[in-house]
C-alpha positions as CSV (number, residue, x, y, z in Angstrom):
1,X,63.2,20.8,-41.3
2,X,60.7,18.6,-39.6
3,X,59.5,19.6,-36.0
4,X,61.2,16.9,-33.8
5,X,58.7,16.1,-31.7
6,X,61.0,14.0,-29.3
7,X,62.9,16.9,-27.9
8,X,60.0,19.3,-27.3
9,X,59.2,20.4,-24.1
10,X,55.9,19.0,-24.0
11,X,56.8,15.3,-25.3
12,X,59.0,14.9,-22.7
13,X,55.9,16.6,-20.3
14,X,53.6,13.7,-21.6
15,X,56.0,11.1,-21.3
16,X,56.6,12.2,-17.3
17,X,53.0,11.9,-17.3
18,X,52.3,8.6,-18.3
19,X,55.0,7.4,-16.3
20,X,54.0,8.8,-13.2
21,X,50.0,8.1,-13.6
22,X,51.8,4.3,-14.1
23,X,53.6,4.6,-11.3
24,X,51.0,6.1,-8.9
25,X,49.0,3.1,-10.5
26,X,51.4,0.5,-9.1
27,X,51.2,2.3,-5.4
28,X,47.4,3.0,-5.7
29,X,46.4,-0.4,-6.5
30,X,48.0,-1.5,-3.4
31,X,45.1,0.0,-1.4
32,X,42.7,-0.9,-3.6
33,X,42.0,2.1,-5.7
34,X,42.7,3.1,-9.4
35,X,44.4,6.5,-10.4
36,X,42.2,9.2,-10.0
37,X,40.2,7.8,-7.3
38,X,42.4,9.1,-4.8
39,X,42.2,12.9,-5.6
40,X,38.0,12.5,-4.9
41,X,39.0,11.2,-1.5
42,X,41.4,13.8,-0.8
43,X,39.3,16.9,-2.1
44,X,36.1,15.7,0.1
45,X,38.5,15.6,2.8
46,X,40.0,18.9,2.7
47,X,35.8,19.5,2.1
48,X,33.2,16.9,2.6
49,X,29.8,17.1,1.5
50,X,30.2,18.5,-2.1
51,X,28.0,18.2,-4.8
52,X,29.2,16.4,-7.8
53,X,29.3,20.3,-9.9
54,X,31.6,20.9,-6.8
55,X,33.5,17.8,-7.2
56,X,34.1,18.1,-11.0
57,X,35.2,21.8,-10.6
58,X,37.7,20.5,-7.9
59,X,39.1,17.9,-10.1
60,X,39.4,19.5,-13.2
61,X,37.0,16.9,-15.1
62,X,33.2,16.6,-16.6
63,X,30.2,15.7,-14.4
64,X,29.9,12.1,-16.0
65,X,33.5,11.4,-15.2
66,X,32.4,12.4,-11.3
67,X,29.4,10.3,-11.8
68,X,31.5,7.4,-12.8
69,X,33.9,8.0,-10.1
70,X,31.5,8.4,-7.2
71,X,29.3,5.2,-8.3
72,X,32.8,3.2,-7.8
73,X,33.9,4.5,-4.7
74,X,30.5,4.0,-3.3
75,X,30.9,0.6,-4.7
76,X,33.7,0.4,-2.8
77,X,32.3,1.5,0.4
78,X,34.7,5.1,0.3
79,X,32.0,7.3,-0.2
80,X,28.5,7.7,-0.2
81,X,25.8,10.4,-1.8
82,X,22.9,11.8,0.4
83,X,20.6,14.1,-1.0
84,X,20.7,17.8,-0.1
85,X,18.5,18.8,2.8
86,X,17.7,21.9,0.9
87,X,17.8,21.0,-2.7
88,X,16.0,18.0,-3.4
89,X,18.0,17.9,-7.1
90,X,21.3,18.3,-5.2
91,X,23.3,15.0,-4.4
92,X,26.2,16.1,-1.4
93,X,29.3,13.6,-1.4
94,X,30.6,12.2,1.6
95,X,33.6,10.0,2.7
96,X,32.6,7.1,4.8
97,X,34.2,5.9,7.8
98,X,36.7,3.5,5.4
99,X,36.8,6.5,3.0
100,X,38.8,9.0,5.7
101,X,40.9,5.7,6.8
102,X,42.1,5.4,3.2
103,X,42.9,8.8,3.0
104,X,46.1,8.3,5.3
105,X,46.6,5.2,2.8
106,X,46.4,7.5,-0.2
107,X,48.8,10.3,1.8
108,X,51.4,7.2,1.8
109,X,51.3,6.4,-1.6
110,X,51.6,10.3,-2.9
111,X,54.7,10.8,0.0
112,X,56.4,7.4,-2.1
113,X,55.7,8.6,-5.4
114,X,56.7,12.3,-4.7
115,X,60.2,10.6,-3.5
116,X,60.7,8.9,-6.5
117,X,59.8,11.1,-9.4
118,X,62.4,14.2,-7.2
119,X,65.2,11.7,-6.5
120,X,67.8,13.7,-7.8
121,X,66.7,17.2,-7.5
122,X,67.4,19.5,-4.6
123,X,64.7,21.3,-3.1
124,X,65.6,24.6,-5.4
125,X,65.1,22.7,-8.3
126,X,62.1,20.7,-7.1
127,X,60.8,24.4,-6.3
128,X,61.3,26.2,-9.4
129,X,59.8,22.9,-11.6
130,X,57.1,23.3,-9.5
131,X,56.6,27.0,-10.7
132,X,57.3,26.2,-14.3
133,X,55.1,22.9,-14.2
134,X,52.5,25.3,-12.9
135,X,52.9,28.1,-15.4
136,X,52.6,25.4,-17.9
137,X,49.0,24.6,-16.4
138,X,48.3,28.2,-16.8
139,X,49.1,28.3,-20.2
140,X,47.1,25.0,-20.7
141,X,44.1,25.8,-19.1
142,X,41.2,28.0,-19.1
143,X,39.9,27.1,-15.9
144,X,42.7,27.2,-14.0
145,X,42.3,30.3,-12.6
146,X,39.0,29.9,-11.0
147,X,40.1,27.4,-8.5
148,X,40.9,29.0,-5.6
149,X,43.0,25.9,-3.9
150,X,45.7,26.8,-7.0
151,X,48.4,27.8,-5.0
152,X,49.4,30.9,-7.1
153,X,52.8,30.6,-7.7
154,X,53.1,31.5,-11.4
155,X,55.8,34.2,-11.1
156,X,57.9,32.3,-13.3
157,X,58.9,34.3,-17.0
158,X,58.1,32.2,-19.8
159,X,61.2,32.7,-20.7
160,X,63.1,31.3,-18.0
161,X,64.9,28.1,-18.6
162,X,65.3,25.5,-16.2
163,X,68.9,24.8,-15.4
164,X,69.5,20.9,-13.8
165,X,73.3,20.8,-13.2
């Protein structure tokens, strides 16, 4: 028997993704900025000043993907790159004054978006997909585990099933 595809797990995981980067599109683009644009603001403002090997760690991507990001957003007038008073090589990212406004902008969006994609879930469901969807990261990634702002809530069994009454 073929594998069918449209009732795995991870199908369905894909198919919530490409909704929900669509969606978060939609309410990004109403500020002005284009899916993953927001999560550069938001990690410079939880710490501003990183270099871009701190800023692709942070985000999960490659340096040229950071590049191509800042370069935009400084475009934009978000962000801007100063070289490192003590490393000449080193570029250090910072928001701008219209970056850190955004930010409340971007906080909006993600509130909307978060209300949407749970509408229907109590907050013990909401809780343990959140386990699960990060036990599936886990499993996913290699690098997971070396960033420290992972909340570590992976105490899930791989076994468990969710249950949505």
């Amino acid at each position: 028997m073929a594998f069918n595809y449209k009732k795995s797990v991870t199908f369905r995981l894909v198919q919530a993704a490409k909704a929900q980067r669509a969606r978060s599109g939609s309410h990004l683009m109403r500020i002005g900025l284009h899916p993953g644009q927001e999560l550069v603001l938001k990690v410079l403002a939880d710490s501003d000043g990183r270099t871009m090997s701190q800023l692709a760690l942070a985000l999960g991507v490659q340096p040229p993907t950071v590049t191509k990001m800042v370069t935009r957003l400084s475009a934009q007038g978000y962000v801007r790159r100063q070289v490192s008073d003590t490393d000449g090589r080193l570029a250090r990212v910072y928001l701008t004054e219209e970056g850190s406004a955004l930010v409340e902008g971007v906080d909006r969006a993600w509130k909307r978006l978060e209300r949407e994609a749970m509408a229907g879930l109590d907050d013990k469901d909401r809780k343990k997909l959140r386990k699960l969807l990060r036990l599936i990261e886990k499993n996913l990634s290699l690098s997971v585990d070396e960033d420290p702002d992972h909340e570590n809530d992976t105490d899930v069994e791989p076994e468990t099933e969710l249950v949505i009454a």
